[in-house]
MIDOSE-1310 file (N, C-alpha, C; in nm, 2 decimals, decimal comma, always signed):
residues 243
xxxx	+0,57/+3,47/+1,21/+0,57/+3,61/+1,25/+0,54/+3,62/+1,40; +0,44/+3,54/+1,42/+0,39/+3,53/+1,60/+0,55/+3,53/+1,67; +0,62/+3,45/+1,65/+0,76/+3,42/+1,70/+0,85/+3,52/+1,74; +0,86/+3,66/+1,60/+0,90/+3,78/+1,66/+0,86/+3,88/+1,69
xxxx	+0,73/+3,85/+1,74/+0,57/+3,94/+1,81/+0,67/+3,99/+1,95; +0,66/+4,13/+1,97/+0,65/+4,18/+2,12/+0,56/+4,28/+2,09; +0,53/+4,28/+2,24/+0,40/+4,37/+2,24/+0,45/+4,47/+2,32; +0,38/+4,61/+2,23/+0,46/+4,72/+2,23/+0,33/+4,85/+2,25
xxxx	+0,20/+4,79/+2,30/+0,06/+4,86/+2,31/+0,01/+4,81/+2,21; -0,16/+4,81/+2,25/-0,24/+4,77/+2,20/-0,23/+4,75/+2,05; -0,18/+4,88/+1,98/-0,21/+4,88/+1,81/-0,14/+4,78/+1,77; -0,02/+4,74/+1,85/+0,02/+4,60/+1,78/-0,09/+4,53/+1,77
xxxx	-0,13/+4,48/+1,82/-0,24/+4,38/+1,82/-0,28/+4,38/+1,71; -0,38/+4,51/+1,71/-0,44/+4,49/+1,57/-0,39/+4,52/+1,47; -0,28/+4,58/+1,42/-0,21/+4,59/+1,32/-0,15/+4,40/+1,28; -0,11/+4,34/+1,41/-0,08/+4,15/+1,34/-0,21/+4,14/+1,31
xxxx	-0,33/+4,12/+1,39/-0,43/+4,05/+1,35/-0,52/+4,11/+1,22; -0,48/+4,25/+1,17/-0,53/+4,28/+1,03/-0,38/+4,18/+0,91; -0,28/+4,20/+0,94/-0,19/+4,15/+0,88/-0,23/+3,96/+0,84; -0,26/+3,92/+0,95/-0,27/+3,81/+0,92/-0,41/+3,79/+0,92
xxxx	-0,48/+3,80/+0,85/-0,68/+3,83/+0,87/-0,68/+3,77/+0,69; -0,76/+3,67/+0,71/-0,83/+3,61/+0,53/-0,99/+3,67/+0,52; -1,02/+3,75/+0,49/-1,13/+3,76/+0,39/-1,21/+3,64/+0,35; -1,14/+3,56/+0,28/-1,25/+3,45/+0,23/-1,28/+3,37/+0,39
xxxx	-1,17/+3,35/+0,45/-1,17/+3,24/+0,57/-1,34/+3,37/+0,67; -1,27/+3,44/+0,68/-1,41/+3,56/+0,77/-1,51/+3,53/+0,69; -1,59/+3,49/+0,57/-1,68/+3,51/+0,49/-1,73/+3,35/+0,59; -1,67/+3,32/+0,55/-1,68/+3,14/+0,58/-1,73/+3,14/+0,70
xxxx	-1,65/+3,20/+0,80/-1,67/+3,19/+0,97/-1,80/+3,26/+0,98; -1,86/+3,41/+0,90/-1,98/+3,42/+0,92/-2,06/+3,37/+0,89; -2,08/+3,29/+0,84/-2,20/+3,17/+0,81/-2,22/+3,09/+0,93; -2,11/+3,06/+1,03/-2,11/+2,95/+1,08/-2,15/+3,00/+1,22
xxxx	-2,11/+3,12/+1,26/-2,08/+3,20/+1,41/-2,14/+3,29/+1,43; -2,31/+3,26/+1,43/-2,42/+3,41/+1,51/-2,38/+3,50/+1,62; -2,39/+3,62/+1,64/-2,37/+3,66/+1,76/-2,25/+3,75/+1,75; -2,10/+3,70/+1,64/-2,04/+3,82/+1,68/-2,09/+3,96/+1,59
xxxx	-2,00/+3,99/+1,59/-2,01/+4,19/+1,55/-1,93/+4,20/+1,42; -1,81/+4,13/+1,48/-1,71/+4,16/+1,37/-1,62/+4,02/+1,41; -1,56/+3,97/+1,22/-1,52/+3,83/+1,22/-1,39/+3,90/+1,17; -1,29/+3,85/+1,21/-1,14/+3,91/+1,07/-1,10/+3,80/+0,97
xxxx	-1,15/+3,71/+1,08/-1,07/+3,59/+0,95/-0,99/+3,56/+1,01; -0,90/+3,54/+1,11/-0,79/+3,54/+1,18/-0,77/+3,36/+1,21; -0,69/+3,26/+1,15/-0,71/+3,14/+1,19/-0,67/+3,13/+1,36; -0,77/+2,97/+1,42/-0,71/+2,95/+1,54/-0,50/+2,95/+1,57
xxxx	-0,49/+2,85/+1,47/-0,37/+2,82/+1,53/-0,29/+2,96/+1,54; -0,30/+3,05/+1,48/-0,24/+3,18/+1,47/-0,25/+3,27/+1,62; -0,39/+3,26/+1,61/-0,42/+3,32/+1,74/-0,34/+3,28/+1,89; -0,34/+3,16/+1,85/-0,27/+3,04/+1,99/-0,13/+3,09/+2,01
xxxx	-0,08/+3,13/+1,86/+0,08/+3,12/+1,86/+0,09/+3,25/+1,87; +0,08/+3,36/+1,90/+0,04/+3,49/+1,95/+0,01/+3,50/+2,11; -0,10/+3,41/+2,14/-0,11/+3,43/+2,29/-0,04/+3,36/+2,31; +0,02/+3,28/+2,31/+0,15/+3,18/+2,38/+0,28/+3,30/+2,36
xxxx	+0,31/+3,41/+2,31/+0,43/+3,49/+2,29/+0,35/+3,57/+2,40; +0,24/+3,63/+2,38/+0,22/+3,72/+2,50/+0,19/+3,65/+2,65; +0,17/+3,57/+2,64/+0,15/+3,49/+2,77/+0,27/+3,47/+2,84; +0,43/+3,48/+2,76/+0,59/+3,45/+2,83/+0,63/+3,59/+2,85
xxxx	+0,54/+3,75/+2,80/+0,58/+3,86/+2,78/+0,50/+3,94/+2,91; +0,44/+4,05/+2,86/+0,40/+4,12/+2,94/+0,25/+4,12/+2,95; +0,20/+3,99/+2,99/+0,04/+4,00/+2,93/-0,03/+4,04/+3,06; -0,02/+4,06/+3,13/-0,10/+4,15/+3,26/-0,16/+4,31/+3,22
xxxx	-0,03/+4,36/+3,16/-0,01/+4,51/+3,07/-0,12/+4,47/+2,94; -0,09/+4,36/+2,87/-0,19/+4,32/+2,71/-0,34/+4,31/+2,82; -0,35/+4,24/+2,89/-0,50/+4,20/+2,92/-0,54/+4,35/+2,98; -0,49/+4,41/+3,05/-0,57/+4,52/+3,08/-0,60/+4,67/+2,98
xxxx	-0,49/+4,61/+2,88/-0,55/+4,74/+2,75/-0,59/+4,67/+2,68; -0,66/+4,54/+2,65/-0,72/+4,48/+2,54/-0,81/+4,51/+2,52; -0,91/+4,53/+2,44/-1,02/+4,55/+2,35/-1,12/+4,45/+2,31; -1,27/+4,45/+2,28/-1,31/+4,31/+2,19/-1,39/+4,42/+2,10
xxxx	-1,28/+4,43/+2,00/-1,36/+4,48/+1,88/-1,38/+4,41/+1,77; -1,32/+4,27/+1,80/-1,34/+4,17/+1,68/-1,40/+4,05/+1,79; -1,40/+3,92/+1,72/-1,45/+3,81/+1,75/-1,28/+3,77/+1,80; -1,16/+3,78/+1,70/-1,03/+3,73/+1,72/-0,99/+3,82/+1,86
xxxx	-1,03/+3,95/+1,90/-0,96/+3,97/+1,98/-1,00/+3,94/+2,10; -1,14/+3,88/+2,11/-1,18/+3,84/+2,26/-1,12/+3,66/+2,24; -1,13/+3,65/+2,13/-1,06/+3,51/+2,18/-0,88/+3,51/+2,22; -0,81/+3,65/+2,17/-0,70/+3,62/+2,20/-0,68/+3,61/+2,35
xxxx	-0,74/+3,69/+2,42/-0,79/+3,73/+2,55/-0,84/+3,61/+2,62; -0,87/+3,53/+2,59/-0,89/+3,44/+2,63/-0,84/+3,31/+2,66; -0,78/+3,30/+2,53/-0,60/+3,21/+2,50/-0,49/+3,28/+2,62; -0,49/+3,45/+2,65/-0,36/+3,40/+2,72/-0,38/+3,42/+2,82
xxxx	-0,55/+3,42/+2,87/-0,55/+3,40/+3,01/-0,54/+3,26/+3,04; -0,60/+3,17/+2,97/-0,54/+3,00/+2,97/-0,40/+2,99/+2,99; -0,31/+3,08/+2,94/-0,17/+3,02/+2,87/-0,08/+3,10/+2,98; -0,14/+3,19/+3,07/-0,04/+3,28/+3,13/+0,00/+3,22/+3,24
xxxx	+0,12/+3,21/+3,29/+0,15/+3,16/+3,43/+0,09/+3,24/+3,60; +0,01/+3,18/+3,64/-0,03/+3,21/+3,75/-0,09/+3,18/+3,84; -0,11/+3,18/+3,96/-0,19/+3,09/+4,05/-0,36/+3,10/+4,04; -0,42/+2,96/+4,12/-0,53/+2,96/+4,07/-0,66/+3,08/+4,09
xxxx	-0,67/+3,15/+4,21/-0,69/+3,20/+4,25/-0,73/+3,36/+4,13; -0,58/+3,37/+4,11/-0,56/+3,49/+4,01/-0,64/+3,43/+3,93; -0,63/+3,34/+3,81/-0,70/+3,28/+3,72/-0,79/+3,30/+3,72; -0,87/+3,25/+3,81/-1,00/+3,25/+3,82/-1,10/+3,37/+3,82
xxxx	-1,03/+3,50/+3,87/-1,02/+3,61/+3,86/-1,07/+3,65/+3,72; -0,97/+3,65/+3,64/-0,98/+3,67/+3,49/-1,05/+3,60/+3,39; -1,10/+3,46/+3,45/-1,18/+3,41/+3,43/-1,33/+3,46/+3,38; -1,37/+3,45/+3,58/-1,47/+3,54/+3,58/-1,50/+3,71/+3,51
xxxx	-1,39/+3,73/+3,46/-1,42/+3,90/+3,37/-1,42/+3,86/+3,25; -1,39/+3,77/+3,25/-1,36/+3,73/+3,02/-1,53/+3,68/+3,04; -1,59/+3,57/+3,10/-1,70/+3,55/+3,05/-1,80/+3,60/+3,02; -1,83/+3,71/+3,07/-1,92/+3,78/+3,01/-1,89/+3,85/+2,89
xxxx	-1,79/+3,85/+2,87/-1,71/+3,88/+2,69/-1,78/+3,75/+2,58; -1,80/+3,65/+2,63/-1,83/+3,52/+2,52/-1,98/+3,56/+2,48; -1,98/+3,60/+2,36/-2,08/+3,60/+2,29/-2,14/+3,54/+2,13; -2,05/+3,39/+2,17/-2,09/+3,30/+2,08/-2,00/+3,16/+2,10
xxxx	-2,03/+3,07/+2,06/-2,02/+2,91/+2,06/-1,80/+2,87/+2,04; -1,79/+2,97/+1,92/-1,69/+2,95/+1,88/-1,56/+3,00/+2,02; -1,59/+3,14/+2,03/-1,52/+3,19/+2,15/-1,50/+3,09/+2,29; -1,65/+3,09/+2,34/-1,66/+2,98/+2,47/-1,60/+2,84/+2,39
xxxx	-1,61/+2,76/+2,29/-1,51/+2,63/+2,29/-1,43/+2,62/+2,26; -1,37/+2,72/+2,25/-1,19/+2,73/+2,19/-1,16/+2,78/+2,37; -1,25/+2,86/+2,41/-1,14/+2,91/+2,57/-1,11/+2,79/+2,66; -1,25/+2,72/+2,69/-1,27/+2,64/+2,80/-1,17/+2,51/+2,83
xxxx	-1,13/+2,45/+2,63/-1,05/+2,35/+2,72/-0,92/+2,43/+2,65; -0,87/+2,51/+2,63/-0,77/+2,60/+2,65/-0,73/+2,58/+2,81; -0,81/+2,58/+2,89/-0,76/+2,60/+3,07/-0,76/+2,47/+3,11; -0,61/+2,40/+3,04/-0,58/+2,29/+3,10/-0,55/+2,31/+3,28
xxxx	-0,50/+2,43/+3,32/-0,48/+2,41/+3,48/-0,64/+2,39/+3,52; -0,72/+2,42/+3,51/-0,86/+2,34/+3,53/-0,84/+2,17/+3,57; -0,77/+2,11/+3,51/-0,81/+1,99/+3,53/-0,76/+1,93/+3,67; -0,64/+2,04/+3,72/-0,53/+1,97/+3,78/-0,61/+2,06/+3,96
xxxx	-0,71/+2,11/+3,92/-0,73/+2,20/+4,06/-0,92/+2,19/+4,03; -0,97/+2,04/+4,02/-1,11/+2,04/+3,96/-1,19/+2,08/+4,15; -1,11/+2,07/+4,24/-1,24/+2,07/+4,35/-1,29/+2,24/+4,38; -1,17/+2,30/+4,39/-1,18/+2,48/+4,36/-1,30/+2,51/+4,23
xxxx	-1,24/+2,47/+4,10/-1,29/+2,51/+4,00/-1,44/+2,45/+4,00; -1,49/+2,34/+4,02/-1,61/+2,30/+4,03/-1,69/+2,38/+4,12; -1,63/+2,46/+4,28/-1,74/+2,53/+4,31/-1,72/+2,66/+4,27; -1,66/+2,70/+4,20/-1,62/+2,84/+4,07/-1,72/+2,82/+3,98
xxxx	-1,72/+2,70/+3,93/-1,84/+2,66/+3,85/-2,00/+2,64/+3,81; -2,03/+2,65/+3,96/-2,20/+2,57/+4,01/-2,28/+2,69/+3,97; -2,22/+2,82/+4,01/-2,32/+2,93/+4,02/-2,35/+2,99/+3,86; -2,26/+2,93/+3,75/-2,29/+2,93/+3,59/-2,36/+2,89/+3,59
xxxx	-2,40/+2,76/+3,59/-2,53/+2,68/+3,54/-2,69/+2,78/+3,58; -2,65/+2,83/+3,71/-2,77/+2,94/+3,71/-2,81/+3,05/+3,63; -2,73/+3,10/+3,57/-2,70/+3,22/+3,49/-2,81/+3,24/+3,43; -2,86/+3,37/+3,38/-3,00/+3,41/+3,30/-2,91/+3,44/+3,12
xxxx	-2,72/+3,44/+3,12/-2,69/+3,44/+3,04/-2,69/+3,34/+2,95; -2,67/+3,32/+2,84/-2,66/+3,20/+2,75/-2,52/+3,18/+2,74; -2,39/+3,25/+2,69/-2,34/+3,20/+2,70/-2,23/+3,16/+2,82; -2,30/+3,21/+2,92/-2,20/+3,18/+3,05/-2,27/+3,05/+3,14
xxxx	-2,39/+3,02/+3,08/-2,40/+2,89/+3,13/-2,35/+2,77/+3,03; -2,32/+2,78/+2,87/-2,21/+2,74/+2,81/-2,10/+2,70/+2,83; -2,06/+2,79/+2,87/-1,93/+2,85/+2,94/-1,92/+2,71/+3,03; -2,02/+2,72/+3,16/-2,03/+2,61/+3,25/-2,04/+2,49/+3,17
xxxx	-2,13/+2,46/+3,13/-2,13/+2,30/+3,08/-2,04/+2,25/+2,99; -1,91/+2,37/+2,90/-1,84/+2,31/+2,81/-1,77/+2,23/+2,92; -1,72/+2,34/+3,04/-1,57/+2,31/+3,08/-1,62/+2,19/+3,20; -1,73/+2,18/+3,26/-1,77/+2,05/+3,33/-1,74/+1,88/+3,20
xxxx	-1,74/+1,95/+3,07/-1,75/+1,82/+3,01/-1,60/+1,77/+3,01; -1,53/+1,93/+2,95/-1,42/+1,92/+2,96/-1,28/+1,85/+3,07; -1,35/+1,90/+3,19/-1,27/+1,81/+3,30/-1,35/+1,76/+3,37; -1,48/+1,74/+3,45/-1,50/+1,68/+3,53/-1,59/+1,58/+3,48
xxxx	-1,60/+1,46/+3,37/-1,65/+1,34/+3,32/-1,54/+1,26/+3,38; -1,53/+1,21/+3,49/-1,48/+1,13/+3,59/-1,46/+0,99/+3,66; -1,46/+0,95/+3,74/-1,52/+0,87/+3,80/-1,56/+0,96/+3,98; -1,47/+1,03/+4,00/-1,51/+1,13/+4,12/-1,61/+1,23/+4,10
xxxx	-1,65/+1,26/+3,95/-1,74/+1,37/+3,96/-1,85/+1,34/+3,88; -1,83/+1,22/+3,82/-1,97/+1,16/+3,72/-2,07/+1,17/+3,81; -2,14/+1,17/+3,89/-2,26/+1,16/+3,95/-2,32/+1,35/+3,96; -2,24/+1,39/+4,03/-2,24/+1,57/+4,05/-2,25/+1,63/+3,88
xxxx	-2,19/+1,57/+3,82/-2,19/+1,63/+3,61/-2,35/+1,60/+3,57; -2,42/+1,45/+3,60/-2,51/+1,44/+3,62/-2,66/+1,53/+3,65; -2,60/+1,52/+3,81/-2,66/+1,66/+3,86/-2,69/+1,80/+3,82; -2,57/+1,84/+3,76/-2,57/+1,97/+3,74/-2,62/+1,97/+3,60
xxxx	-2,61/+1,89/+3,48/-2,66/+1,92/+3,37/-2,81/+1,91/+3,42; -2,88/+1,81/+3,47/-2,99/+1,83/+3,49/-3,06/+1,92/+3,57; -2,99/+2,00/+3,59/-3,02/+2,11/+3,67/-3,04/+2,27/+3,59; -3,04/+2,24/+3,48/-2,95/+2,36/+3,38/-3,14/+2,39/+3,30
xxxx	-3,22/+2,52/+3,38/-3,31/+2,56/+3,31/-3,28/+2,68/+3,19; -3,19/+2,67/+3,16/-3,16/+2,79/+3,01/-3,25/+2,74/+2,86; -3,29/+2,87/+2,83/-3,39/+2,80/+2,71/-3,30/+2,79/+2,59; -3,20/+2,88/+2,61/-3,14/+2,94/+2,51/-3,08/+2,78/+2,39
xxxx	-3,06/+2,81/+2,31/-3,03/+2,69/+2,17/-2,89/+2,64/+2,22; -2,78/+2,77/+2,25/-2,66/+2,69/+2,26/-2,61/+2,64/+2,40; -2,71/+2,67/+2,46/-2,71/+2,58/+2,60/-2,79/+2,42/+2,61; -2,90/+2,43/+2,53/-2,93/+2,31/+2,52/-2,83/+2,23/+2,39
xxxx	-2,76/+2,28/+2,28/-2,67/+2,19/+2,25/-2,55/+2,16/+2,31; -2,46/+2,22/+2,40/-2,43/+2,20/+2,47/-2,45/+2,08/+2,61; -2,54/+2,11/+2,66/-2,61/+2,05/+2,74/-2,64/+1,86/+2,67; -2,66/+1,83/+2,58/-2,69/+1,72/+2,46/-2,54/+1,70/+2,43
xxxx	-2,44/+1,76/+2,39/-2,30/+1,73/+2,36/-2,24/+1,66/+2,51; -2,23/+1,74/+2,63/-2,19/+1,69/+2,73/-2,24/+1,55/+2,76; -2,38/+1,56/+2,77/-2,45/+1,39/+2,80/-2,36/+1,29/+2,76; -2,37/+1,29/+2,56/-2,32/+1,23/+2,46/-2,20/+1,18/+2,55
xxxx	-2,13/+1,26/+2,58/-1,99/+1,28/+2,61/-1,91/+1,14/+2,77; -2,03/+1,21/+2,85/-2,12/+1,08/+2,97/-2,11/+0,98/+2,95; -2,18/+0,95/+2,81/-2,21/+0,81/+2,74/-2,12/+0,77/+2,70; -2,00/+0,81/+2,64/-1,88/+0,77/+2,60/-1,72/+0,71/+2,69
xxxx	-1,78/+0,78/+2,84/-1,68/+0,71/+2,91/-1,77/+0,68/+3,01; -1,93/+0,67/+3,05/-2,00/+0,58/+3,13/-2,11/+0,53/+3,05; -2,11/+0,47/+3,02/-2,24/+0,40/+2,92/-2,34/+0,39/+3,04; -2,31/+0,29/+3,13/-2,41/+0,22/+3,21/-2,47/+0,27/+3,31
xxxx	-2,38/+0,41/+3,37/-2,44/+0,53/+3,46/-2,52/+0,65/+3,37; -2,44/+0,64/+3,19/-2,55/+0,76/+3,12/-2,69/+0,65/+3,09; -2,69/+0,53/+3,07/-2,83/+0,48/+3,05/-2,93/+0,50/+3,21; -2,82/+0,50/+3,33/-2,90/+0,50/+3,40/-3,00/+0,63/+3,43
xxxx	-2,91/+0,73/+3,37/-2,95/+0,86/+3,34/-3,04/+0,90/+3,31; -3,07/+0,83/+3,15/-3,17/+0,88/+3,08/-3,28/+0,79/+3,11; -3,32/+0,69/+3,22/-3,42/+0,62/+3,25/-3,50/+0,71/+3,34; -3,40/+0,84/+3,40/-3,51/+0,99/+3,48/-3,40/+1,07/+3,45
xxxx	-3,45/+1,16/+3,45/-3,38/+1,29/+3,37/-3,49/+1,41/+3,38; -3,44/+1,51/+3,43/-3,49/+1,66/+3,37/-3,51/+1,72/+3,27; -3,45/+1,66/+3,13/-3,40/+1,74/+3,03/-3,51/+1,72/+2,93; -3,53/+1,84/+2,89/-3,67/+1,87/+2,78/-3,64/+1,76/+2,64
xxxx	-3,73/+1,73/+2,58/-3,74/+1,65/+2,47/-3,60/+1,68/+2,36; -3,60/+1,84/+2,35/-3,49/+1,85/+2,24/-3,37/+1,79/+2,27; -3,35/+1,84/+2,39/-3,14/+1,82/+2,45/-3,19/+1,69/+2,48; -3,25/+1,58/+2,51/-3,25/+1,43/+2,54/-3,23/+1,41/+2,40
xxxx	-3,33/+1,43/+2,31/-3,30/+1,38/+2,18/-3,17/+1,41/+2,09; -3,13/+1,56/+2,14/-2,97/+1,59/+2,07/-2,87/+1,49/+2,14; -2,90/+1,47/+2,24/-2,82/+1,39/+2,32/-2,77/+1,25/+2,25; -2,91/+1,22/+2,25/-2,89/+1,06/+2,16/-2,87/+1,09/+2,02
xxxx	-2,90/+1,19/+1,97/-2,82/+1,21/+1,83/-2,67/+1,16/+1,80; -2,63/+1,28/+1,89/-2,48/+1,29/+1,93/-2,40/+1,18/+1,99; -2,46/+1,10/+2,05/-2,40/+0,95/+2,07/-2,40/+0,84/+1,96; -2,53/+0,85/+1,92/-2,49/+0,75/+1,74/-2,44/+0,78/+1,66
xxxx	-2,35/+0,92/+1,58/-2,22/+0,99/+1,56/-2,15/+0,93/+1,64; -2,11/+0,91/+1,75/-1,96/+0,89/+1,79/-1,90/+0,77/+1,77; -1,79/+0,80/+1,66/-1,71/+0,64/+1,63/-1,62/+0,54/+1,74; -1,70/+0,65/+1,88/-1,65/+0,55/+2,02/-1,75/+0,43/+2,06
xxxx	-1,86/+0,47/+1,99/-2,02/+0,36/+2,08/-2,03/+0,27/+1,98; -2,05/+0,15/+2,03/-2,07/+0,01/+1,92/-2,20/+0,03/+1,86; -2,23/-0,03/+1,74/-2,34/-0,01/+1,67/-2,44/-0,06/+1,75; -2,44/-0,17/+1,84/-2,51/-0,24/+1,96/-2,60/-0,11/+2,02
xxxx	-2,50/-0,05/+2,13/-2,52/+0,09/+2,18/-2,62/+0,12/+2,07; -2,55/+0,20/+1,96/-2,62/+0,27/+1,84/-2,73/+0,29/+1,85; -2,78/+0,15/+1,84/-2,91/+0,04/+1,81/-3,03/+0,14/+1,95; -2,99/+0,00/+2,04/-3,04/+0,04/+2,15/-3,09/+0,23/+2,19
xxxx	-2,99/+0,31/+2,19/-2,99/+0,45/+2,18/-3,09/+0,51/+2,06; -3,10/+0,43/+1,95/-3,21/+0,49/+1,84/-3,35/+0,45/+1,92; -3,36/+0,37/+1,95/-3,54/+0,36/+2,00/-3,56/+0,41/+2,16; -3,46/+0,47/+2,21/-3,47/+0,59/+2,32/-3,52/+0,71/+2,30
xxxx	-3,57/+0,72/+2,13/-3,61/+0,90/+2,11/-3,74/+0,97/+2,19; -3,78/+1,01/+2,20/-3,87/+1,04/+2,26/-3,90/+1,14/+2,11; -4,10/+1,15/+2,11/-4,13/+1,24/+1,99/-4,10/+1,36/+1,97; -4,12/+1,39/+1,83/-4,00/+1,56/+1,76/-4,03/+1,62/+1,86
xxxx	-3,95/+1,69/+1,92/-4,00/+1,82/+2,00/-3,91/+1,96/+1,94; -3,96/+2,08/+1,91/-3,89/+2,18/+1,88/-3,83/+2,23/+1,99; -3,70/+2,34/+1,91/-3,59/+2,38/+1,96/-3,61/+2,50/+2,09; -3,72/+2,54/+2,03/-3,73/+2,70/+2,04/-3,68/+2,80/+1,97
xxx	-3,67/+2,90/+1,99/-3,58/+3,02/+1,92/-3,45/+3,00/+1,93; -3,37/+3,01/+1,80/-3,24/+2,98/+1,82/-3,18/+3,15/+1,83; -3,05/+3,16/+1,90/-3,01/+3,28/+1,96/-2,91/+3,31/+1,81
């Protein structure tokens, strides 16, 4: 259906995304997804194949009558500002106005590595970047640490990813899992610079310990690692209030 999608004003929109909306699938997703308002049920790949039609169409006209009256429609918004052809500059633009729209886990990791031109323009986008990790928002310092994991785990930027995670005072739950995913993530393509890491570090007891959680899960690290990484815990520390 996405295939013979034109968009024709807003009510298209939601007239597909009621059309193609599961009930059982939305029952499911609210269990999993605090924070939104309203879930439709709307699978990802659908969504993708929808913003990829409006993203070759008139999506300048879609993004500026769009709506976030569901969970699906701030993510469509999201998809085809990733997917739309435009210079970086503009991007970034749209960027900055969708974030403050992310108001849960699901939205912010489906957008972030959606914006493959991110990877190809990381020195711009990294100082686009720095002033998120400040944020008094939760999910716009999210926001930051997904898409640092997402492109800049490097060899030019490993040291500065470092930096900035350790830099990240948000109390909020999905910034410190976040924050513990990214590390993990360190560990998986720098073992010997994330050990060097966690021998000083900023990071409160939980996100160090999610951290090493999340590394003995990955069927990338030898049981060796594993090993070593289990008697790095530091004692239970609680989460805080989860958002």
């Amino acid at each position: 259906m996405a295939e013979a999608f034109t968009y024709t004003g807003y009510n298209c929109i939601e007239n597909y995304l009621n059309s193609v909306s599961e009930e059982a699938f939305a029952g499911f997703q609210r269990k999993l997804i605090p924070g939104e308002e309203k879930i439709l049920g709307v699978r990802t790949p659908k969504l993708r194949a929808l913003a990829k039609k409006l993203a070759g169409g008139s999506w300048r006209r879609y993004i500026a009558e769009a709506e976030d009256r569901s969970m699906e429609e701030t993510m469509l918004q999201g998809f085809v500002i990733a997917y739309a052809e435009m210079e970086l500059p503009e991007r970034l633009g749209f960027v900055a106005s969708f974030v403050p729209k992310i108001k849960s886990w699901a939205v912010c990791d489906t957008f972030c590595p959606t914006l493959k031109s991110f990877g190809k323009n990381r020195k711009a986008v990294f100082t686009f970047l720095k002033p998120y990790f400040k944020s008094k928002e939760e999910f716009s310092v999210r926001f930051a640490v997904i898409t640092l994991m997402d492109y800049f785990i490097c060899d030019e930027y490993i040291d500065r990813v470092f930096n900035l995670l350790d830099s990240v005072r948000h109390s909020g739950y999905y910034v410190k899992m976040a924050v513990a995913w990214a590390v993990s993530m360190c560990f998986v393509k720098f073992p010997e610079k994330t050990y060097a890491y966690f021998g000083s570090n900023a990071l409160d007891d939980f996100t160090y310990n999610k951290a090493l959680q999340k590394i003995t899960e990955s069927y990338r690290v030898s049981g060796e690692d594993k090993a070593k990484i289990r008697s790095m815990k530091r004692p239970r520390a609680s989460s805080g209030s989860k958002a």
